[in-house]
KOLKOL-607388 format. One record per residue (C-alpha): residue number from 0; residue in three letters; x, y, z. Coordinates in nm, 4 decimals. Layout:
% residues N
<r num="NUM" residu="ala" east="X" north="Y" up="Z"/>
...
END
This chain:
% residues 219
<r num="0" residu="unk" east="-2.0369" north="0.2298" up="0.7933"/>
<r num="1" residu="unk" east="-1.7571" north="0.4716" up="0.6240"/>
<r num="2" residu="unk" east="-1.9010" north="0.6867" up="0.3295"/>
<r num="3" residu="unk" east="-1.6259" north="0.5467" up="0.1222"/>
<r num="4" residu="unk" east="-1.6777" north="0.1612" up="0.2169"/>
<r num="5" residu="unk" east="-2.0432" north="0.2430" up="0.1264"/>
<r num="6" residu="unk" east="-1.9232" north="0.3820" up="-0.2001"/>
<r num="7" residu="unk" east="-1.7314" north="0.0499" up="-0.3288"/>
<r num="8" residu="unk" east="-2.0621" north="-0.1294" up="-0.2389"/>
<r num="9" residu="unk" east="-2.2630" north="0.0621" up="-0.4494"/>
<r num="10" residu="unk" east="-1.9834" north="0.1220" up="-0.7636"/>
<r num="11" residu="unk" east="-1.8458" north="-0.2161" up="-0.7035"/>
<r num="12" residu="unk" east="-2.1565" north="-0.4727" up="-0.6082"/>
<r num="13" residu="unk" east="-2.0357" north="-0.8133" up="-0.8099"/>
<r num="14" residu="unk" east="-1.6621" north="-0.8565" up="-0.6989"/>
<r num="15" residu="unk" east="-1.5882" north="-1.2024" up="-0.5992"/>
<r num="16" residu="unk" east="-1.2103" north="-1.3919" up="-0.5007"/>
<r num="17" residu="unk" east="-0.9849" north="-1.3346" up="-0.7703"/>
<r num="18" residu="unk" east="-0.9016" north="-1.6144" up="-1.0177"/>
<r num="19" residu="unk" east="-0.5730" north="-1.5453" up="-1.2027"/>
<r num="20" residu="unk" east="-0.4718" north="-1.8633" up="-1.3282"/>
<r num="21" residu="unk" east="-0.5384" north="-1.7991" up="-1.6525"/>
<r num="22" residu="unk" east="-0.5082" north="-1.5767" up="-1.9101"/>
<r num="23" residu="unk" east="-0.7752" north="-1.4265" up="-2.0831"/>
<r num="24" residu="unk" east="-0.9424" north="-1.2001" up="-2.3561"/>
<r num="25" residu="unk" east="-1.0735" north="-0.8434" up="-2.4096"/>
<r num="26" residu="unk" east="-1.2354" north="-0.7642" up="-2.7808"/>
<r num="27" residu="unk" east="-1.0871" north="-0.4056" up="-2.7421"/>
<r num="28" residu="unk" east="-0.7026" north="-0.5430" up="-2.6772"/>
<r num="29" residu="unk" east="-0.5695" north="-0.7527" up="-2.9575"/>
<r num="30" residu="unk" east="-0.3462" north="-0.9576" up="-2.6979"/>
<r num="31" residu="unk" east="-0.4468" north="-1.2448" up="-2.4181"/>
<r num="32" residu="unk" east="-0.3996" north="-1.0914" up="-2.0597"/>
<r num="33" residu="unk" east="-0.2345" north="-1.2170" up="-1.7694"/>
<r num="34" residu="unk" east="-0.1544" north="-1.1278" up="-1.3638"/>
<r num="35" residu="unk" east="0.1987" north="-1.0152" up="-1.3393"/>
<r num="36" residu="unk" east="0.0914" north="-0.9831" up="-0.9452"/>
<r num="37" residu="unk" east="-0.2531" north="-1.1531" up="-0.8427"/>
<r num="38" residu="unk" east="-0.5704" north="-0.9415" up="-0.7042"/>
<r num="39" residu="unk" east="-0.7512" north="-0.9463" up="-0.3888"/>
<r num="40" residu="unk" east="-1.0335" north="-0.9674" up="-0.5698"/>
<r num="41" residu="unk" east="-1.1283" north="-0.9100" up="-0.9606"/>
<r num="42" residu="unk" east="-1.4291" north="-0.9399" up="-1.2138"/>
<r num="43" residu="unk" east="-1.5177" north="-0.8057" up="-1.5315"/>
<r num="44" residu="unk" east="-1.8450" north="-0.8140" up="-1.7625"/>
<r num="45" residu="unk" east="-1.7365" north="-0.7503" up="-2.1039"/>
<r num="46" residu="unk" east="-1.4515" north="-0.4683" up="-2.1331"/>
<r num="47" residu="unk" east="-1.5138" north="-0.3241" up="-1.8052"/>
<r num="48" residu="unk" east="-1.2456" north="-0.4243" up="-1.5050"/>
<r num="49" residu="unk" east="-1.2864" north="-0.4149" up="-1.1239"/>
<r num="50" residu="unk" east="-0.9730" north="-0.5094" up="-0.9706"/>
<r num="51" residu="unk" east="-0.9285" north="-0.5116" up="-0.5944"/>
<r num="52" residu="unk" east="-0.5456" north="-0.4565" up="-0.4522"/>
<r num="53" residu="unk" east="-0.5141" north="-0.5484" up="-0.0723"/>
<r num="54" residu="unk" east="-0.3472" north="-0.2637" up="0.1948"/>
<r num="55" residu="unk" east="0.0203" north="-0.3050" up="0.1420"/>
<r num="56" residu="unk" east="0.0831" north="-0.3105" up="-0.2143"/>
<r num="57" residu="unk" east="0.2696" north="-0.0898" up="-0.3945"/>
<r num="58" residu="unk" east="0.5245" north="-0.0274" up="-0.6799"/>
<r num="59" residu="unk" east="0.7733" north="0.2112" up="-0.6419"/>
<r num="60" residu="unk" east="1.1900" north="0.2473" up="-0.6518"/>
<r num="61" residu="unk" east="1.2427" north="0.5383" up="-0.4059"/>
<r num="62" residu="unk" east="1.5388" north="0.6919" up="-0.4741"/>
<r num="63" residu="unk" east="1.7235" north="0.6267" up="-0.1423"/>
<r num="64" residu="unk" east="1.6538" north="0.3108" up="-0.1960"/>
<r num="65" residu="unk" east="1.5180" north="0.2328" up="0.1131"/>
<r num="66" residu="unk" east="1.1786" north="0.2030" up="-0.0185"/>
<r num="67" residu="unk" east="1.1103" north="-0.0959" up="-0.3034"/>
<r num="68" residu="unk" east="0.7621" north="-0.2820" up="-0.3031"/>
<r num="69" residu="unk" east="0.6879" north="-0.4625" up="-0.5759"/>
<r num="70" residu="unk" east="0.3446" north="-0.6616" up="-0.4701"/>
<r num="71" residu="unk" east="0.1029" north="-0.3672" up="-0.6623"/>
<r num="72" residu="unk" east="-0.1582" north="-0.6294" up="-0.8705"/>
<r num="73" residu="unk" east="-0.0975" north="-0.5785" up="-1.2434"/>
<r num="74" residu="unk" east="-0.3569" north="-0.7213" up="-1.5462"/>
<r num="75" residu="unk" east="-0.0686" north="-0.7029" up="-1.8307"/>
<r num="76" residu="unk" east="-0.0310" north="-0.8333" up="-2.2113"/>
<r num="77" residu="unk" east="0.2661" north="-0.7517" up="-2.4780"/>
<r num="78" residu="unk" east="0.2868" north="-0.4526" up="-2.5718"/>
<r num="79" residu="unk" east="0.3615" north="-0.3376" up="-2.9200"/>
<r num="80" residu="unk" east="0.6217" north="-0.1274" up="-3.0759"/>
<r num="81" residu="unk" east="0.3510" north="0.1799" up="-3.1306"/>
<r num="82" residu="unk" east="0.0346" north="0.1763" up="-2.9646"/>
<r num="83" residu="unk" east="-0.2370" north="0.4047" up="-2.7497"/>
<r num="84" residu="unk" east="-0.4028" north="0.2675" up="-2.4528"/>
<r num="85" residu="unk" east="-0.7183" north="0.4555" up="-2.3543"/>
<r num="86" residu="unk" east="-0.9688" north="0.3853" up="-2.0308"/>
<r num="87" residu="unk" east="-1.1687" north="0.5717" up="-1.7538"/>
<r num="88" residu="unk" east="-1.0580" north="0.4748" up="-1.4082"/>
<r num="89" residu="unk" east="-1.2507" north="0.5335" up="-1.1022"/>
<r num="90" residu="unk" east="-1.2225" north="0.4723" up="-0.7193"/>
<r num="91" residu="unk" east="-1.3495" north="0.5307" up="-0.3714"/>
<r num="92" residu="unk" east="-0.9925" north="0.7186" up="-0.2901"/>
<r num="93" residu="unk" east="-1.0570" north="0.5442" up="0.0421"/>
<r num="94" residu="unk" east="-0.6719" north="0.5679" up="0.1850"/>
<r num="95" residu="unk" east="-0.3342" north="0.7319" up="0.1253"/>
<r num="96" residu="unk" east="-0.1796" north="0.6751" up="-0.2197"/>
<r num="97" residu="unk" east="-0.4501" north="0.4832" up="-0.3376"/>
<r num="98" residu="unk" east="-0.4237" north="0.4792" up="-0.6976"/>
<r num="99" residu="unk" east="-0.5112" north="0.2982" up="-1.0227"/>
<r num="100" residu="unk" east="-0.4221" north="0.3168" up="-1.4162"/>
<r num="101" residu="unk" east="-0.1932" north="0.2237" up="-1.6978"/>
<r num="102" residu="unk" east="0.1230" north="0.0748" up="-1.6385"/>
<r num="103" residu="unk" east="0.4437" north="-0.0292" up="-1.8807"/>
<r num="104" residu="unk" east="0.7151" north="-0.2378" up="-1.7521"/>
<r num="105" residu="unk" east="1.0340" north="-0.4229" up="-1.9153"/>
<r num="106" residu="unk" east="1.1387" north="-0.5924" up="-1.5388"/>
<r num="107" residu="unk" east="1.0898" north="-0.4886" up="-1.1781"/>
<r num="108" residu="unk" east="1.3225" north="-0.1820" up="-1.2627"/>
<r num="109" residu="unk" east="1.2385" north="-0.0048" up="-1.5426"/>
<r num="110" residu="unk" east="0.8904" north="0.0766" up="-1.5732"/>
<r num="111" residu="unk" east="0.6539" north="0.3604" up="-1.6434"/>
<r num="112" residu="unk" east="0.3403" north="0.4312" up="-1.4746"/>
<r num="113" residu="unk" east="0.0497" north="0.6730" up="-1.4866"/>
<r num="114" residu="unk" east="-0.2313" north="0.6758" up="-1.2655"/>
<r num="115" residu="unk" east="-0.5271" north="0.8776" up="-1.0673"/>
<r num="116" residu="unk" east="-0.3827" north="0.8972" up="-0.7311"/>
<r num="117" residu="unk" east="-0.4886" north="1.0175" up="-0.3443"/>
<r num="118" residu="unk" east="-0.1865" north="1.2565" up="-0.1875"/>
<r num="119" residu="unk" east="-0.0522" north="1.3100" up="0.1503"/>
<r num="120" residu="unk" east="-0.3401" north="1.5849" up="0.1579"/>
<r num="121" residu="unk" east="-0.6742" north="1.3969" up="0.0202"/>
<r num="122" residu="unk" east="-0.6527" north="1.5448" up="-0.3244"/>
<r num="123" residu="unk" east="-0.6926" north="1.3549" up="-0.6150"/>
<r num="124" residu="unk" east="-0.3940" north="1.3657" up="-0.8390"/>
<r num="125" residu="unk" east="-0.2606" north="1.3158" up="-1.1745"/>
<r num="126" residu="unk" east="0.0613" north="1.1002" up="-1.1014"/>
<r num="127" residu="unk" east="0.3150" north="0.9815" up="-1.3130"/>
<r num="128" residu="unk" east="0.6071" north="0.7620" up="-1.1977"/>
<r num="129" residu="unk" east="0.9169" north="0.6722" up="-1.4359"/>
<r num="130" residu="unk" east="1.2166" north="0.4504" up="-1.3147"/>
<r num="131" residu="unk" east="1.5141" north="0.3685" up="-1.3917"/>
<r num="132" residu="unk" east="1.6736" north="0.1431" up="-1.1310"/>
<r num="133" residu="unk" east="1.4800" north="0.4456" up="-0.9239"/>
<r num="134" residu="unk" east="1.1786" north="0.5858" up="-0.9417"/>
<r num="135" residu="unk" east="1.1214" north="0.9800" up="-1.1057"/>
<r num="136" residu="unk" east="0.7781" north="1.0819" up="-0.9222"/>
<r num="137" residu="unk" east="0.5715" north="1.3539" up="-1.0584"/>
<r num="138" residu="unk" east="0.2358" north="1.4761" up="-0.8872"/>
<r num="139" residu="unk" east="0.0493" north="1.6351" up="-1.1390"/>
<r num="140" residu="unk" east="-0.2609" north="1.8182" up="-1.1203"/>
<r num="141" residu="unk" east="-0.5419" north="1.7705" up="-0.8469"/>
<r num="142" residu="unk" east="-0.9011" north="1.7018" up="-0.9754"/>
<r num="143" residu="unk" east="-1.2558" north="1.7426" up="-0.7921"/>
<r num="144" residu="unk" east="-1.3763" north="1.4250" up="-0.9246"/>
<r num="145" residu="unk" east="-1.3649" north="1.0271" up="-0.8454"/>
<r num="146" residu="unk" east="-1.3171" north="0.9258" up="-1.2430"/>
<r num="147" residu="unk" east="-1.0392" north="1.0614" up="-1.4988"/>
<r num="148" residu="unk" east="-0.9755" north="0.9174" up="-1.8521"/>
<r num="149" residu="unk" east="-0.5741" north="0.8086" up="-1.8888"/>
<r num="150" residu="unk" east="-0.3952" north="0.7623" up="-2.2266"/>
<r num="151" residu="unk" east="-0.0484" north="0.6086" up="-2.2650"/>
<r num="152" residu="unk" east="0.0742" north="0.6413" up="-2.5937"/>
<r num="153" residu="unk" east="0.4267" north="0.4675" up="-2.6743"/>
<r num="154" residu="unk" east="0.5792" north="0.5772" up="-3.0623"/>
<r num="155" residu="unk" east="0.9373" north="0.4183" up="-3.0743"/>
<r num="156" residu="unk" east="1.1187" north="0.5158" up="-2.8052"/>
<r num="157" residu="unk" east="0.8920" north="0.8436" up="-2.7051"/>
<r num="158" residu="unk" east="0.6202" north="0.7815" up="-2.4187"/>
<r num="159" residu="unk" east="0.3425" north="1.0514" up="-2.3830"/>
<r num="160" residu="unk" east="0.1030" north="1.0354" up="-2.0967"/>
<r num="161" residu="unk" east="-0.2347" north="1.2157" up="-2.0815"/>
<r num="162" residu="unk" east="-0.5047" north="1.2987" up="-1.8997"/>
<r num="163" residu="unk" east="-0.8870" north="1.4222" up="-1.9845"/>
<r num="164" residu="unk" east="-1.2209" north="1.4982" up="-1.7624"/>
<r num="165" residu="unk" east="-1.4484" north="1.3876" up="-2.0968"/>
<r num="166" residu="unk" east="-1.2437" north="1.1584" up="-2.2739"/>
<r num="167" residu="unk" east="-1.2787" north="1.4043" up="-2.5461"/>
<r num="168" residu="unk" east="-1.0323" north="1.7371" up="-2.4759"/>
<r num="169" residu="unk" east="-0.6869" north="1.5705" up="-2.3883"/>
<r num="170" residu="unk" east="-0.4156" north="1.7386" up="-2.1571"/>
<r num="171" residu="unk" east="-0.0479" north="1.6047" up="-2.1888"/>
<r num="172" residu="unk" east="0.0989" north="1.5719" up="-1.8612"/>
<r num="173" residu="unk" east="0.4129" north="1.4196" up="-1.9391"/>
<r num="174" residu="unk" east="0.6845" north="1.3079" up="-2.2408"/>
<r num="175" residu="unk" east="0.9645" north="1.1416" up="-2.2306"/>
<r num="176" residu="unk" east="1.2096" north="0.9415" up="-2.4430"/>
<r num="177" residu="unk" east="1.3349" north="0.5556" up="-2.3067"/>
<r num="178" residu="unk" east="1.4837" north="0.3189" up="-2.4290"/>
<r num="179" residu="unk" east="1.3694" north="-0.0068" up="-2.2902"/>
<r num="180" residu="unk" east="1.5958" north="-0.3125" up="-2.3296"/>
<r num="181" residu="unk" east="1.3811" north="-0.5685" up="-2.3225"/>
<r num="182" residu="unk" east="1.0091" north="-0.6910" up="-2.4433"/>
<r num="183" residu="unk" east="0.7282" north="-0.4564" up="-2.2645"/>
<r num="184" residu="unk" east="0.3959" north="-0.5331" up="-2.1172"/>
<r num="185" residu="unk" east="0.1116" north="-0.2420" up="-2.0811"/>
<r num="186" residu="unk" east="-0.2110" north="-0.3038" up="-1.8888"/>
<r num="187" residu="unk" east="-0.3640" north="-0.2270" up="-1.5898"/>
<r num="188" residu="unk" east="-0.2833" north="-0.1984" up="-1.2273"/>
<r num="189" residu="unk" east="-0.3493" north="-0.0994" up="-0.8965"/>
<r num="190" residu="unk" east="-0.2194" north="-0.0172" up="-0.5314"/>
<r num="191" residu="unk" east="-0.3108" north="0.0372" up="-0.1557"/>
<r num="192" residu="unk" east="-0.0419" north="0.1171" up="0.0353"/>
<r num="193" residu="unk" east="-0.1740" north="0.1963" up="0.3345"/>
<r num="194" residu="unk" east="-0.4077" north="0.0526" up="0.5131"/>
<r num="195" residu="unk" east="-0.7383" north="0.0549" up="0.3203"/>
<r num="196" residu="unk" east="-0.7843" north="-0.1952" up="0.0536"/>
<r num="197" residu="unk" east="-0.9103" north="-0.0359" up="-0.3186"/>
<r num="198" residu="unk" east="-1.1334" north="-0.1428" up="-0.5536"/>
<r num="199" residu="unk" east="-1.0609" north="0.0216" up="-0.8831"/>
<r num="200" residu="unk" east="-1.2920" north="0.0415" up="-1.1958"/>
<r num="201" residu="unk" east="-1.1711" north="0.0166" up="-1.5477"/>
<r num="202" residu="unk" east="-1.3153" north="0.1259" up="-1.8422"/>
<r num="203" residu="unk" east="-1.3778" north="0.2645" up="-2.2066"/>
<r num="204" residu="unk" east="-1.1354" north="0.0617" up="-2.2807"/>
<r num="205" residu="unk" east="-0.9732" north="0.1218" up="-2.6011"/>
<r num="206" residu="unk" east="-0.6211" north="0.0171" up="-2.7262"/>
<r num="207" residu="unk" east="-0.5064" north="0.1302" up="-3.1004"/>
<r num="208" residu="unk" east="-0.1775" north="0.0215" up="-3.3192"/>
<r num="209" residu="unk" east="-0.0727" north="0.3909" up="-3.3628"/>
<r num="210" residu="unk" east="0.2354" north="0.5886" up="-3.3841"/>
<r num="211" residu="unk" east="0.1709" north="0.9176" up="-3.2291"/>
<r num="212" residu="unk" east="0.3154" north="1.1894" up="-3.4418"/>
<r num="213" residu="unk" east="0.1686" north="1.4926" up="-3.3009"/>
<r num="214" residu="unk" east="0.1768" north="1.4294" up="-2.9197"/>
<r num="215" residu="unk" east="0.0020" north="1.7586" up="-2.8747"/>
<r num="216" residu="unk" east="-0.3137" north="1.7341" up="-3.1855"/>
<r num="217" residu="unk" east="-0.2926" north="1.3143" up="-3.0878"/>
<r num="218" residu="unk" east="-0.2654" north="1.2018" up="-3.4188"/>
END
């Protein structure tokens, strides 16, 4: 047995078949949930998320356009004009470009994403993706550990992205402004594009209605 398939075992022991045909609650989000893409598999026990994304799914515009999967399993709900989304994700980093974390999207276009990825070389990589028709890919830095806490905060039209080690001393690793056109949805997701399946863990969840005026104090 593979260290890493003896890993999800362990971390993940009470996944069953994923049922998605209804939306549901969290006490932490203010907002019912609901699969914009279905799971292979998916549980939860109060605010903390397993959710399982078969090989083969992805999300991504690449910008020769030859590349444009859009199967990537995503746990959304509406977002609000000014908000922070906080959790701890965690994985087994089992194949190539295995990821999992916080994603915004207005349509299968224009979308934001930020997540705790596996590279081309094994490393373990703060990744943040923004497209626009096609997708703006930025590997961030690499981190000699399984778990990361993400925070998406959106203020108006200005999206920050940050990532911490404690969940306490906050790094920015990306801000942008966008205009989005239409209603957004924020939640979870995750991908497998390769071969190996991943199971991704989600949680300290926390989601506030807060307008971000000092992206760099987080206030």
């Amino acid at each position: 047995m593979k260290l890493a398939t003896l890993f999800c075992i362990i971390l993940f022991p009470y996944q069953v078949p994923a049922q998605t045909s209804d939306s549901f609650s969290l006490s932490t989000i203010p907002h019912k949930l609901f699969w914009e893409r279905p799971p292979l598999r998916f549980s939860n026990s109060g605010d903390n998320l397993t959710i399982e994304a078969g090989s083969g799914t992805d999300v991504y515009r690449d910008s020769y356009g030859s590349y444009l999967p859009n199967n990537a399993p995503r746990l959304l709900f509406q977002a609000d004009s000014n908000f922070i989304l906080t959790l701890d994700v965690r994985h087994a980093f089992a194949g190539e470009w295995n990821a999992g974390g916080i994603m915004m999207e207005a349509d299968s276009a224009h979308w934001i994403k930020l997540c705790f990825e596996r590279d081309n070389t094994g490393a373990h990589r703060i990744v943040s993706v923004v497209t626009n028709e096609y997708s703006d890919d930025c590997n961030a830095v690499a981190l000699p550990t399984d778990h990361v806490f993400l925070k998406m905060a959106k203020a108006g039209n200005v999206i920050i992205l940050y990532y911490s080690q404690d969940g306490n001393s906050w790094y920015m690793a990306r801000r942008l402004r966008y205009v989005f056109t239409s209603p957004l949805l924020v939640g979870f997701f995750v991908q497998a594009p390769g071969t190996q399946s991943n199971a991704v863990n989600f949680s300290h969840i926390q989601y506030q209605l807060k307008k971000v005026v000092n992206p760099f104090g987080i206030d």
